[in-house]
N, CA, C and O of each residue as an XYZ file, in Angstrom:
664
protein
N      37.829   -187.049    139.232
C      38.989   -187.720    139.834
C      40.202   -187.590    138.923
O      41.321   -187.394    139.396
N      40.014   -187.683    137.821
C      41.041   -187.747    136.597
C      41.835   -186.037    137.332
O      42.917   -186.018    137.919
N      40.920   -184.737    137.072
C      41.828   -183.688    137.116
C      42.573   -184.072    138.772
O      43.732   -183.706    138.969
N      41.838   -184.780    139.827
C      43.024   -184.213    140.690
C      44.230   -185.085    140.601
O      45.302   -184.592    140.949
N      44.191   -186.406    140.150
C      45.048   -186.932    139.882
C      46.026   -186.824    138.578
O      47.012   -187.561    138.561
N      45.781   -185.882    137.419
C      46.813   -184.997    136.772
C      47.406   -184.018    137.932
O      48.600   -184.031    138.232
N      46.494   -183.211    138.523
C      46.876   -182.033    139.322
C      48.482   -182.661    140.365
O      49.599   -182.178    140.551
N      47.656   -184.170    140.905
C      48.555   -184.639    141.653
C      50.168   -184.736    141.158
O      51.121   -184.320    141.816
N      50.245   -185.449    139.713
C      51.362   -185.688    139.263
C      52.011   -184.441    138.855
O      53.223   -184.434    138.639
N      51.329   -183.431    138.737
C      52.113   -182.195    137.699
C      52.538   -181.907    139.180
O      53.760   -181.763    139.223
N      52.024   -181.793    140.248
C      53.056   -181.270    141.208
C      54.253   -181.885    141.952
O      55.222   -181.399    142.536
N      53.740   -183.378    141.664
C      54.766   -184.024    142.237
C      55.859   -184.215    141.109
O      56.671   -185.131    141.242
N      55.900   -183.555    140.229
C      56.907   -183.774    138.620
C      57.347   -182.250    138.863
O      58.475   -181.838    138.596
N      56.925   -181.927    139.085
C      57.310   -180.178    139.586
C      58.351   -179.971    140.867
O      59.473   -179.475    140.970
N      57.542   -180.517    141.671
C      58.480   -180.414    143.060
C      59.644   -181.425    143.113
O      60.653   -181.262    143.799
N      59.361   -182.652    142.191
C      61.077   -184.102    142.480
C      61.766   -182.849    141.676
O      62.792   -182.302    142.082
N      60.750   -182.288    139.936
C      62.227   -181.699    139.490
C      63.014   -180.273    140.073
O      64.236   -180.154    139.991
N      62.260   -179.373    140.583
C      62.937   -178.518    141.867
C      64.096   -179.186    142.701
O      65.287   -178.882    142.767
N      63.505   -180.015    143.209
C      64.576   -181.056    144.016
C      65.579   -181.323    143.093
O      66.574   -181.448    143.808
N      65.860   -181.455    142.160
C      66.662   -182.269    141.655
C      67.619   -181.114    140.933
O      68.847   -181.137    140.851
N      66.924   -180.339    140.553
C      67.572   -178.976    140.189
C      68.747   -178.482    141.120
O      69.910   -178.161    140.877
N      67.892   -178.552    142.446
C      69.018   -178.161    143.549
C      70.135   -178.710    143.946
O      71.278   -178.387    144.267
N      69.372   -179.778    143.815
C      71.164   -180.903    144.315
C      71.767   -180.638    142.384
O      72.892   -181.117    142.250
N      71.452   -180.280    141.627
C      71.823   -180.781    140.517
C      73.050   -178.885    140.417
O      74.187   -178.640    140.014
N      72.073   -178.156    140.956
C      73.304   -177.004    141.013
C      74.140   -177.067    141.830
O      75.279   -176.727    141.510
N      73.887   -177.489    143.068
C      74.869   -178.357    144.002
C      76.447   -178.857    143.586
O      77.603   -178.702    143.978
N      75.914   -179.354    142.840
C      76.670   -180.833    141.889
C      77.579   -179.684    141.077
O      78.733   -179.291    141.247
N      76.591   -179.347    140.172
C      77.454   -178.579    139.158
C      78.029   -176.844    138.984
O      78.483   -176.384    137.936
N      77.840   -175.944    140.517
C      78.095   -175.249    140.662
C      78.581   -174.709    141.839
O      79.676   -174.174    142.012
N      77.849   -174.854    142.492
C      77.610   -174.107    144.226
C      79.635   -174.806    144.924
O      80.657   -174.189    145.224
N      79.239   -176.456    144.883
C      80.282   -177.005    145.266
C      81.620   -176.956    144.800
O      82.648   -176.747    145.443
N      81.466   -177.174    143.623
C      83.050   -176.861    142.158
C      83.290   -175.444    142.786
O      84.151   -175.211    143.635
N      82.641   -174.760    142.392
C      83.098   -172.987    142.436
C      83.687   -173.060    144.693
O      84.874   -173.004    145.013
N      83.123   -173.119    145.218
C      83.059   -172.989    146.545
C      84.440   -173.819    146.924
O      85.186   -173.248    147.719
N      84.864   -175.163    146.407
C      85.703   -176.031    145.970
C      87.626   -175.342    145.972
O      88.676   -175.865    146.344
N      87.321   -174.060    145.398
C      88.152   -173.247    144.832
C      88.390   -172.224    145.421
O      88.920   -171.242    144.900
N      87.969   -172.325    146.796
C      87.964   -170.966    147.731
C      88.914   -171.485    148.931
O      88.990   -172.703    149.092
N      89.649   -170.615    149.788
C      89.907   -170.629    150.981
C      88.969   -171.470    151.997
O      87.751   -171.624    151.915
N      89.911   -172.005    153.039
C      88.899   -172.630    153.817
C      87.954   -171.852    154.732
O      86.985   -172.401    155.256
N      88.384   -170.009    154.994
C      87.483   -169.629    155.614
C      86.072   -169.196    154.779
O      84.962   -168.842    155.177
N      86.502   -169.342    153.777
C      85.708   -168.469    152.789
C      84.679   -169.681    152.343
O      83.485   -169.445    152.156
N      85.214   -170.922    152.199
C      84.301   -172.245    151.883
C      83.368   -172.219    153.132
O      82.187   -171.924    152.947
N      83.738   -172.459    154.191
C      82.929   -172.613    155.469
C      81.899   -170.931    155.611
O      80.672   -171.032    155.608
N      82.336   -169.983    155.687
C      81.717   -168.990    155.579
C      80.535   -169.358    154.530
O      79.560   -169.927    155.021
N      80.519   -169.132    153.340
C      79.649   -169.647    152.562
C      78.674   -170.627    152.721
O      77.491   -170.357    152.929
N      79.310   -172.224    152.593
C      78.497   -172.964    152.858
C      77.555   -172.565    154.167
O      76.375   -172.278    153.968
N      78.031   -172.556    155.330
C      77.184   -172.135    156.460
C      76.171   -171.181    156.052
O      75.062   -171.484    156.493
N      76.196   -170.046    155.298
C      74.913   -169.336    155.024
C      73.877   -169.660    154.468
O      72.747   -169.391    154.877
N      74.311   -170.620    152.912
C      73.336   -171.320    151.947
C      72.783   -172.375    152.821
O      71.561   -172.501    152.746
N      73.397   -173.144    153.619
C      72.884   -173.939    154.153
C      72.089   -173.595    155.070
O      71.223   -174.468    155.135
N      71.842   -172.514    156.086
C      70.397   -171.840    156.705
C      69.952   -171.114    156.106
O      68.952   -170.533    156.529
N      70.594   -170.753    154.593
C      69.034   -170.567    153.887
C      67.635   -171.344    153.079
O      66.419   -171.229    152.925
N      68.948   -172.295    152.671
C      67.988   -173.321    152.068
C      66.836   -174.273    153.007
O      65.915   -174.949    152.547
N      67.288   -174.049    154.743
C      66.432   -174.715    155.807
C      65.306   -173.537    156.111
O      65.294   -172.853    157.134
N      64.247   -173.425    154.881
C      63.447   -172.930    154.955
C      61.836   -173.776    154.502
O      61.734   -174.486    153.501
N      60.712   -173.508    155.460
C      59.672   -173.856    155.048
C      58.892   -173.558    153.934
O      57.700   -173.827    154.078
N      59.279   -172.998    152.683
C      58.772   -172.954    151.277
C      60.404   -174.404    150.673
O      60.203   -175.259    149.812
N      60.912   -174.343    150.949
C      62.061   -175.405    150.403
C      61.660   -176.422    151.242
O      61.437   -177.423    150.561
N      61.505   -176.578    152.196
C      61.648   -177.754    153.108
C      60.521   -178.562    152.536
O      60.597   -179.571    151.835
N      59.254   -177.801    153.056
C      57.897   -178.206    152.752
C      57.493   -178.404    151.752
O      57.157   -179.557    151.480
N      57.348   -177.295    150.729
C      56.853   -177.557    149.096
C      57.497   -178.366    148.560
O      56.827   -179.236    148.004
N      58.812   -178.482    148.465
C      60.169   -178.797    148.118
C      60.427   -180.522    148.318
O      60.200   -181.404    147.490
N      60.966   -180.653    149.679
C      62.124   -181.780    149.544
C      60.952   -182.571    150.419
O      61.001   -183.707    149.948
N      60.202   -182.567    151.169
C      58.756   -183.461    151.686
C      57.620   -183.139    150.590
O      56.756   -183.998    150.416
N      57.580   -182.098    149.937
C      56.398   -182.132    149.324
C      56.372   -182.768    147.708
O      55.532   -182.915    146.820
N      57.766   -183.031    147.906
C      57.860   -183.785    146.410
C      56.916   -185.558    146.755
O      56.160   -186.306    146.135
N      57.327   -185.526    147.592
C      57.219   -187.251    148.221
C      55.764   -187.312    148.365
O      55.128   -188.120    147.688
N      55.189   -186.530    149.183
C      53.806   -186.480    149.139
C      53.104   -186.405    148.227
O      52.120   -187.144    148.194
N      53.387   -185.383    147.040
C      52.799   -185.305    146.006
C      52.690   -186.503    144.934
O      51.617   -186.754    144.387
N      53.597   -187.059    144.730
C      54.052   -188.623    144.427
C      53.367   -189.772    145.308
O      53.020   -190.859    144.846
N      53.270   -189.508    146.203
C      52.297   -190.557    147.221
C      50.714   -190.191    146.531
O      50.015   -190.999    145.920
N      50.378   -188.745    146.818
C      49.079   -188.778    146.412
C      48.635   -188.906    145.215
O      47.470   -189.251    145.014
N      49.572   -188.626    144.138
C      49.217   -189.086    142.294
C      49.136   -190.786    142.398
O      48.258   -191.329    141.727
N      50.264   -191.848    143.438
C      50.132   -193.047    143.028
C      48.440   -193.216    143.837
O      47.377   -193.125    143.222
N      48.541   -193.397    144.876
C      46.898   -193.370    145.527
C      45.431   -193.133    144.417
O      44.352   -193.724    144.465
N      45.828   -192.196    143.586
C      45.138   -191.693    142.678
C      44.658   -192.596    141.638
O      43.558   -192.907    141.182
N      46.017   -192.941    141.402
C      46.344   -193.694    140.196
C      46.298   -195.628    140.361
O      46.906   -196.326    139.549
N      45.752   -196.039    141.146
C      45.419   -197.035    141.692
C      45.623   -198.013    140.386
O      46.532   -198.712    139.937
N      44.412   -197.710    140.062
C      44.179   -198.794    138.565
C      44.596   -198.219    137.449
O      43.972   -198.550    136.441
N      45.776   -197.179    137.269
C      45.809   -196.923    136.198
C      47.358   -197.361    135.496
O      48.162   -197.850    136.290
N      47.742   -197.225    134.243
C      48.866   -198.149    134.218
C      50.568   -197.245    134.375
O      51.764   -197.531    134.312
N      49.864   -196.272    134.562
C      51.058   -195.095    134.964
C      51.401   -195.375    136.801
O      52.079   -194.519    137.370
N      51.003   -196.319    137.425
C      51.200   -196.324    138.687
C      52.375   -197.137    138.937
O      53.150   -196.670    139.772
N      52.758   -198.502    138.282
C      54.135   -198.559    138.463
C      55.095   -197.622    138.356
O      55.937   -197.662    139.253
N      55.318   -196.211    136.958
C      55.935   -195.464    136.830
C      56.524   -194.658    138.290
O      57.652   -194.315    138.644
N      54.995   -194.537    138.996
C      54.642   -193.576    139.843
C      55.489   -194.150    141.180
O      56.243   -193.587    141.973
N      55.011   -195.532    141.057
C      56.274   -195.977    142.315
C      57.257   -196.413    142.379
O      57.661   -196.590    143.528
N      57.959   -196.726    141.513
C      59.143   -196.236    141.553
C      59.936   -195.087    141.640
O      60.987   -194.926    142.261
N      59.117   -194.076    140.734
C      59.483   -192.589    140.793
C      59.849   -191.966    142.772
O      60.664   -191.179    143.252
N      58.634   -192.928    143.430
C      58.483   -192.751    144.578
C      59.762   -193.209    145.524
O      60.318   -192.606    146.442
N      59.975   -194.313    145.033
C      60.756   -194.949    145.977
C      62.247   -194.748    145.409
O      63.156   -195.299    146.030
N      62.486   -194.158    144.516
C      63.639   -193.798    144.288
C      64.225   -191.778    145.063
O      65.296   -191.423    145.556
N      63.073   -191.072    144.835
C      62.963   -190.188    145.476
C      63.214   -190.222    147.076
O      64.025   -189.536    147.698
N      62.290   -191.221    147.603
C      62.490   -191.574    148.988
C      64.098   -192.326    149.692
O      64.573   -192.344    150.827
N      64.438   -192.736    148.702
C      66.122   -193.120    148.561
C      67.047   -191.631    148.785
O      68.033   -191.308    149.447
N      66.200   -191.023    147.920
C      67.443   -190.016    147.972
C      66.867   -188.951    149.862
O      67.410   -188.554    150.893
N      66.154   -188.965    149.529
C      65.664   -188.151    150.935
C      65.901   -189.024    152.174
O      65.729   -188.479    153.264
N      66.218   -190.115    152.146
C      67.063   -191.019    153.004
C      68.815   -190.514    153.162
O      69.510   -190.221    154.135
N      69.086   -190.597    151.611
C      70.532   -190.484    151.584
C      71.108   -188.543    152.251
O      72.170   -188.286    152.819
N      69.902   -187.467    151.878
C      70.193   -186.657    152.346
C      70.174   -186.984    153.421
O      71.239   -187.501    153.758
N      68.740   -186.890    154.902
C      68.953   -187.072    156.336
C      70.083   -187.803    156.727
O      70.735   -187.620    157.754
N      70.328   -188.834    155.654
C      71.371   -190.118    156.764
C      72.863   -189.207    156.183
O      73.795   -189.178    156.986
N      73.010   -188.673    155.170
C      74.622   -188.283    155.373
C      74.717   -186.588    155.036
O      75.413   -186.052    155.897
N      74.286   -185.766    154.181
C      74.177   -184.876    153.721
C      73.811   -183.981    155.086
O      74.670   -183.329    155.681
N      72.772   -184.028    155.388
C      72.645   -182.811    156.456
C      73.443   -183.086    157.702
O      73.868   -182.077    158.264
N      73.688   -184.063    158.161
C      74.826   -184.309    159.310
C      75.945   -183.939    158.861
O      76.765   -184.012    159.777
N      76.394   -183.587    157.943
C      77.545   -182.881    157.386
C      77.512   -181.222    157.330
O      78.284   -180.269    157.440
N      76.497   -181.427    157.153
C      76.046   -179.745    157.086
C      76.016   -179.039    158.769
O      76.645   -178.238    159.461
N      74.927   -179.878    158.830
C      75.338   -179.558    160.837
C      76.622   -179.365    161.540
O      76.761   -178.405    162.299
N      77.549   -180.198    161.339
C      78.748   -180.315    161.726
C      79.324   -179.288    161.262
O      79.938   -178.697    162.150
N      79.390   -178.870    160.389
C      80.152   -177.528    159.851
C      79.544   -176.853    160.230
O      80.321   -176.006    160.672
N      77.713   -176.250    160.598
C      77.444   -175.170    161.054
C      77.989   -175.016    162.692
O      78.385   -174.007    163.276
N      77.809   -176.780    163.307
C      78.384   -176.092    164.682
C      79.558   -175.885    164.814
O      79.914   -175.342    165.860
N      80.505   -176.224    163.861
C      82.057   -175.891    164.228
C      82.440   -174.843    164.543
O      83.521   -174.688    165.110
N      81.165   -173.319    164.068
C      81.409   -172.323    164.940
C      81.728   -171.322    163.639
O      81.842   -171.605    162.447
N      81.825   -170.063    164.325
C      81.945   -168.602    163.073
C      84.109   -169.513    162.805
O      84.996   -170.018    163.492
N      83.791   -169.112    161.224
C      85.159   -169.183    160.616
C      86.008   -168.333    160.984
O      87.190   -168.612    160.786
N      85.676   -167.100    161.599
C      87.181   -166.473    161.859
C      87.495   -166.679    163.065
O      88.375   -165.994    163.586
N      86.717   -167.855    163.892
C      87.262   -167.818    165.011
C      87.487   -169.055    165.856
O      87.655   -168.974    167.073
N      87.487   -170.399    165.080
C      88.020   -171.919    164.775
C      89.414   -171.633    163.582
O      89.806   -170.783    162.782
N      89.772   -172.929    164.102
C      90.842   -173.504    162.654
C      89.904   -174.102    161.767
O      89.369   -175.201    161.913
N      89.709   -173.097    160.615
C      88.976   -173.395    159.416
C      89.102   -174.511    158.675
O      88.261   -175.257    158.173
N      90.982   -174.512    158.686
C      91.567   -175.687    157.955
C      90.700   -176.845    158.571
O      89.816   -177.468    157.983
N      91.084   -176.999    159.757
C      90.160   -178.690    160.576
C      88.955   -178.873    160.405
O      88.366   -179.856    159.954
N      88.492   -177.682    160.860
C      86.645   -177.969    160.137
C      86.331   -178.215    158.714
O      85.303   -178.733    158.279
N      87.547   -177.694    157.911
C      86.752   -178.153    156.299
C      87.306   -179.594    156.177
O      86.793   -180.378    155.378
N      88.396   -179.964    156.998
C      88.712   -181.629    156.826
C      87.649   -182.131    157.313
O      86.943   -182.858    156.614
N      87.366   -181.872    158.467
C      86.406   -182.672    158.974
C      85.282   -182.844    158.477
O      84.696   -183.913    158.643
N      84.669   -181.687    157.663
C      83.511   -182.053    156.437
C      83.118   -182.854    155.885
O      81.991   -183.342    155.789
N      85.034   -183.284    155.015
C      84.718   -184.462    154.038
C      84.146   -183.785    152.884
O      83.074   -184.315    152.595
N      84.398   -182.974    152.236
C      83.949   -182.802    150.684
C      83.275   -183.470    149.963
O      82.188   -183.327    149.404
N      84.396   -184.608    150.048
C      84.292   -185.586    149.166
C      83.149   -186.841    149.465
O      82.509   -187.549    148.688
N      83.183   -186.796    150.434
C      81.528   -187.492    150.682
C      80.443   -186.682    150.327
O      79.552   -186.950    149.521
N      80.548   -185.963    150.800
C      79.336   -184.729    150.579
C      79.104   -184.391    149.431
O      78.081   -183.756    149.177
N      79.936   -184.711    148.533
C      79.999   -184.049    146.686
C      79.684   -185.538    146.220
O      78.777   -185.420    145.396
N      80.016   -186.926    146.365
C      79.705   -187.917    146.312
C      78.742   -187.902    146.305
O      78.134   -187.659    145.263
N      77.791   -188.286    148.067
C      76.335   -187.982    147.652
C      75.536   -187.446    147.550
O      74.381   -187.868    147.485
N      75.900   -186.342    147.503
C      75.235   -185.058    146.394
C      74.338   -185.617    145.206
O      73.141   -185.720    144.935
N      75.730   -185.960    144.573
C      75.827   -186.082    142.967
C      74.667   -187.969    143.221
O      73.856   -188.339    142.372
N      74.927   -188.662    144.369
C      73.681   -190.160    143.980
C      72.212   -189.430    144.269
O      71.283   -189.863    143.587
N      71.894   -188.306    145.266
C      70.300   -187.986    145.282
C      70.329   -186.920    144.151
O      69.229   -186.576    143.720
N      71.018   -186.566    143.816
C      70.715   -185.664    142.279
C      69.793   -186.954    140.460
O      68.882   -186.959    139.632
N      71.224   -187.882    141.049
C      70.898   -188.745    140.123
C      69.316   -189.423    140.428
O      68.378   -189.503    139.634
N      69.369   -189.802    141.638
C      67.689   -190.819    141.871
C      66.953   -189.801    141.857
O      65.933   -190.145    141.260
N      66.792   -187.778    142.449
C      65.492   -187.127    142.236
C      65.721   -187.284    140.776
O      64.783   -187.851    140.216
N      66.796   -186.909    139.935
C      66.285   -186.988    138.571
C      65.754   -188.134    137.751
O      65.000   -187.982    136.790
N      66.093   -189.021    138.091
C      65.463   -190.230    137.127
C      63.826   -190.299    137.870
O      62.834   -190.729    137.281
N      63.842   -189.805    139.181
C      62.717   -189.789    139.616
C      61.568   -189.165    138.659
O      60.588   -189.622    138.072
N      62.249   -187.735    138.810
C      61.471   -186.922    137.932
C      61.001   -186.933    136.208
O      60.090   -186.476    135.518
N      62.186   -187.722    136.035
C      61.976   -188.362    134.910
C      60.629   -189.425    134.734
O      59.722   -189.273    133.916
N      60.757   -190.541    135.732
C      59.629   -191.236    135.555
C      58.184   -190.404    136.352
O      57.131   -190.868    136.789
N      58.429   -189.766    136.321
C      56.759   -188.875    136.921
C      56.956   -188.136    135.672
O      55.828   -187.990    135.202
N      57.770   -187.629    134.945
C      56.833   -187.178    134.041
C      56.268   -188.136    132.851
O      55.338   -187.749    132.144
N      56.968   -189.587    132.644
C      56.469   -190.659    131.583
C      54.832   -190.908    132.009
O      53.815   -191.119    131.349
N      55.110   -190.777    133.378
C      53.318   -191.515    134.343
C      52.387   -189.974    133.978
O      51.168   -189.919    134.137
N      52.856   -189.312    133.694
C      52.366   -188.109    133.631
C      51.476   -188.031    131.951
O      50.333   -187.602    131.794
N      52.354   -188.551    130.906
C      52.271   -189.116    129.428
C      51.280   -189.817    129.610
O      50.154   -189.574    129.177
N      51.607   -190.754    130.269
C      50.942   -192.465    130.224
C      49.453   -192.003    130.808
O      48.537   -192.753    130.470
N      49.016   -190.632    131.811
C      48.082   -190.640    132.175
C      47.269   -189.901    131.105
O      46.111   -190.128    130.753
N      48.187   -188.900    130.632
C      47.318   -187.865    129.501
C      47.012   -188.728    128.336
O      46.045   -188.368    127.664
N      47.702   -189.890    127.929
C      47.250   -190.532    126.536
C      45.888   -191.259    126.940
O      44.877   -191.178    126.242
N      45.979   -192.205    128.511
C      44.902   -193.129    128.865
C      43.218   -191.976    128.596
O      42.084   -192.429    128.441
N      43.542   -190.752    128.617
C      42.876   -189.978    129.422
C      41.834   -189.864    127.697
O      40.620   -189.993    127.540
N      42.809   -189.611    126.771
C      42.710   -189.245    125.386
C      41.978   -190.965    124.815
O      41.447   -191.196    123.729
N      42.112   -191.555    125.518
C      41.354   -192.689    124.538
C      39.920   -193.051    124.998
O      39.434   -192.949    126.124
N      39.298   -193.552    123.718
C      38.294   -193.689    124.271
C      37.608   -194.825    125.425
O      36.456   -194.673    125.830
Protein backbone atom coordinates (compact mmCIF):
# COMPACT_ATOMS: atom_id res chain seq x y z
CA UNK A 1 0.00 0.00 0.00
CA UNK A 2 2.85 2.36 0.99
CA UNK A 3 4.32 2.14 -2.90
CA UNK A 4 0.93 3.01 -4.40
CA UNK A 5 0.37 5.68 -2.23
CA UNK A 6 4.04 7.30 -2.90
CA UNK A 7 3.20 6.40 -6.61
CA UNK A 8 -0.08 8.34 -5.89
CA UNK A 9 1.54 11.57 -4.61
CA UNK A 10 4.58 11.69 -7.06
CA UNK A 11 1.93 11.99 -9.69
CA UNK A 12 -0.26 14.15 -8.26
CA UNK A 13 3.05 16.58 -7.35
CA UNK A 14 3.91 16.04 -10.96
CA UNK A 15 0.74 16.82 -12.65
CA UNK A 16 -0.48 20.24 -9.91
CA UNK A 17 3.30 21.15 -10.87
CA UNK A 18 2.72 20.84 -14.85
CA UNK A 19 -0.36 22.76 -14.09
CA UNK A 20 1.15 25.32 -12.51
CA UNK A 21 4.01 25.62 -14.87
CA UNK A 22 1.45 26.45 -17.47
CA UNK A 23 -0.51 29.06 -16.04
CA UNK A 24 2.89 30.10 -14.56
CA UNK A 25 4.26 30.62 -18.38
CA UNK A 26 0.99 32.10 -19.00
CA UNK A 27 1.69 34.65 -16.38
CA UNK A 28 5.17 35.21 -17.24
CA UNK A 29 5.43 34.90 -20.93
CA UNK A 30 2.83 33.76 -23.42
CA UNK A 31 0.55 36.88 -22.11
CA UNK A 32 3.38 39.89 -21.50
CA UNK A 33 4.97 39.02 -24.94
CA UNK A 34 1.35 38.51 -26.82
CA UNK A 35 0.43 41.83 -24.64
CA UNK A 36 2.77 43.69 -27.10
CA UNK A 37 1.29 42.66 -30.33
CA UNK A 38 -1.40 44.09 -32.60
CA UNK A 39 -4.85 43.24 -31.95
CA UNK A 40 -5.02 40.99 -34.97
CA UNK A 41 -1.99 39.33 -34.21
CA UNK A 42 -2.99 38.93 -30.22
CA UNK A 43 -6.33 37.28 -31.20
CA UNK A 44 -4.72 35.27 -34.03
CA UNK A 45 -2.39 33.77 -31.56
CA UNK A 46 -4.23 33.37 -28.58
CA UNK A 47 -7.02 31.50 -30.61
CA UNK A 48 -4.44 28.83 -31.75
CA UNK A 49 -2.68 28.11 -28.25
CA UNK A 50 -5.87 28.01 -26.92
CA UNK A 51 -7.14 24.84 -29.25
CA UNK A 52 -4.06 23.56 -28.69
CA UNK A 53 -3.77 23.38 -25.24
CA UNK A 54 -7.73 21.76 -25.38
CA UNK A 55 -6.16 18.57 -25.75
CA UNK A 56 -6.70 15.11 -24.04
CA UNK A 57 -2.96 14.47 -22.85
CA UNK A 58 -3.33 18.31 -21.20
CA UNK A 59 -6.82 18.13 -20.34
CA UNK A 60 -6.75 14.65 -18.84
CA UNK A 61 -3.23 13.91 -17.44
CA UNK A 62 -2.93 17.51 -16.78
CA UNK A 63 -5.59 19.91 -15.39
CA UNK A 64 -8.29 16.79 -14.09
CA UNK A 65 -5.60 14.48 -13.54
CA UNK A 66 -3.81 16.60 -11.17
CA UNK A 67 -7.05 16.56 -8.89
CA UNK A 68 -7.51 12.98 -9.10
CA UNK A 69 -4.20 12.10 -8.40
CA UNK A 70 -4.38 14.25 -5.17
CA UNK A 71 -7.76 12.67 -4.36
CA UNK A 72 -6.23 9.24 -4.69
CA UNK A 73 -2.75 9.92 -2.57
CA UNK A 74 -5.26 11.62 0.23
CA UNK A 75 -7.64 8.28 0.18
CA UNK A 76 -4.35 6.52 0.51
CA UNK A 77 -3.10 8.43 3.05
CA UNK A 78 -6.01 8.12 5.44
CA UNK A 79 -4.09 7.68 8.69
CA UNK A 80 -1.11 9.10 7.77
CA UNK A 81 0.07 12.56 8.95
CA UNK A 82 0.87 13.90 5.45
CA UNK A 83 -2.99 13.89 4.75
CA UNK A 84 -3.83 17.26 6.01
CA UNK A 85 -0.91 18.49 3.67
CA UNK A 86 -2.68 16.47 1.00
CA UNK A 87 -5.99 18.30 1.50
CA UNK A 88 -5.42 21.22 1.34
CA UNK A 89 -3.02 20.81 -1.50
CA UNK A 90 -6.44 19.45 -2.85
CA UNK A 91 -8.70 21.99 -2.20
CA UNK A 92 -6.64 24.71 -3.14
CA UNK A 93 -5.99 23.10 -6.58
CA UNK A 94 -9.74 22.55 -6.90
CA UNK A 95 -10.07 26.46 -6.31
CA UNK A 96 -8.07 27.10 -9.01
CA UNK A 97 -9.81 24.62 -11.51
CA UNK A 98 -12.98 26.39 -10.38
CA UNK A 99 -11.46 29.78 -11.06
CA UNK A 100 -10.32 28.50 -14.58
CA UNK A 101 -14.04 26.94 -15.75
CA UNK A 102 -15.84 29.92 -13.97
CA UNK A 103 -13.72 32.80 -15.71
CA UNK A 104 -10.66 31.79 -17.74
CA UNK A 105 -12.10 29.53 -20.37
CA UNK A 106 -15.31 31.65 -20.96
CA UNK A 107 -12.92 34.18 -21.98
CA UNK A 108 -11.18 32.05 -24.13
CA UNK A 109 -14.40 30.89 -25.83
CA UNK A 110 -15.52 34.26 -26.46
CA UNK A 111 -12.54 35.20 -28.33
CA UNK A 112 -12.50 31.91 -30.20
CA UNK A 113 -16.13 32.61 -31.32
CA UNK A 114 -15.61 36.17 -32.22
CA UNK A 115 -14.55 34.65 -35.42
CA UNK A 116 -11.14 34.54 -37.86
CA UNK A 117 -9.23 38.06 -37.06
CA UNK A 118 -9.03 39.26 -40.45
CA UNK A 119 -12.44 39.28 -40.77
CA UNK A 120 -14.17 40.97 -37.37
CA UNK A 121 -13.03 44.31 -35.76
CA UNK A 122 -10.14 42.85 -33.89
CA UNK A 123 -9.92 46.04 -31.93
CA UNK A 124 -13.66 45.06 -30.22
CA UNK A 125 -12.96 41.55 -29.74
CA UNK A 126 -9.67 42.13 -27.84
CA UNK A 127 -11.76 44.76 -25.63
CA UNK A 128 -14.16 42.52 -25.14
CA UNK A 129 -11.65 39.87 -23.76
CA UNK A 130 -10.68 41.86 -20.92
CA UNK A 131 -6.94 41.12 -20.59
CA UNK A 132 -6.92 42.26 -17.61
CA UNK A 133 -9.18 39.84 -15.99
CA UNK A 134 -7.79 37.11 -17.73
CA UNK A 135 -4.03 38.04 -16.69
CA UNK A 136 -5.54 38.68 -13.15
CA UNK A 137 -6.77 35.28 -12.86
CA UNK A 138 -4.29 33.70 -14.49
CA UNK A 139 -1.75 34.90 -12.19
CA UNK A 140 -4.59 33.63 -8.64
CA UNK A 141 -4.72 29.72 -10.23
CA UNK A 142 -0.98 29.94 -10.93
CA UNK A 143 -0.54 31.06 -7.37
CA UNK A 144 -3.08 28.23 -5.59
CA UNK A 145 -1.67 25.22 -8.34
CA UNK A 146 1.63 26.38 -6.98
CA UNK A 147 1.36 26.49 -3.35
CA UNK A 148 -0.64 23.44 -4.17
CA UNK A 149 2.20 21.78 -5.52
CA UNK A 150 4.18 22.94 -3.03
CA UNK A 151 2.23 21.25 -0.28
CA UNK A 152 2.13 17.78 -2.19
CA UNK A 153 5.47 17.80 -2.33
CA UNK A 154 5.99 18.52 1.85
CA UNK A 155 3.13 15.35 2.11
CA UNK A 156 5.36 13.74 -0.22
CA UNK A 157 8.59 14.36 2.60
CA UNK A 158 6.29 13.74 5.42
CA UNK A 159 5.42 10.34 3.69
CA UNK A 160 9.08 9.28 2.76
CA UNK A 161 10.43 10.16 6.40
CA UNK A 162 7.14 8.21 8.14
CA UNK A 163 8.12 5.47 5.72
CA UNK A 164 12.03 5.61 6.99
CA UNK A 165 11.13 5.17 10.66
CA UNK A 166 10.87 2.47 12.41
Amino acid sequence: MNGLRVAALMAATMTTGLVAGVYGIYANAFMPGLGKTDDRTFITAFQAVDRAIVNPLFLGLGFVGALLFTLLGGVLSLKEKALPWIAVAFVLYLISMIVTVAVNVPLNDALKAAGDPGAIDAGAARAAFDEAKWTTYNLVRTVLALVSFGFLGWALYLTGKSAMQP
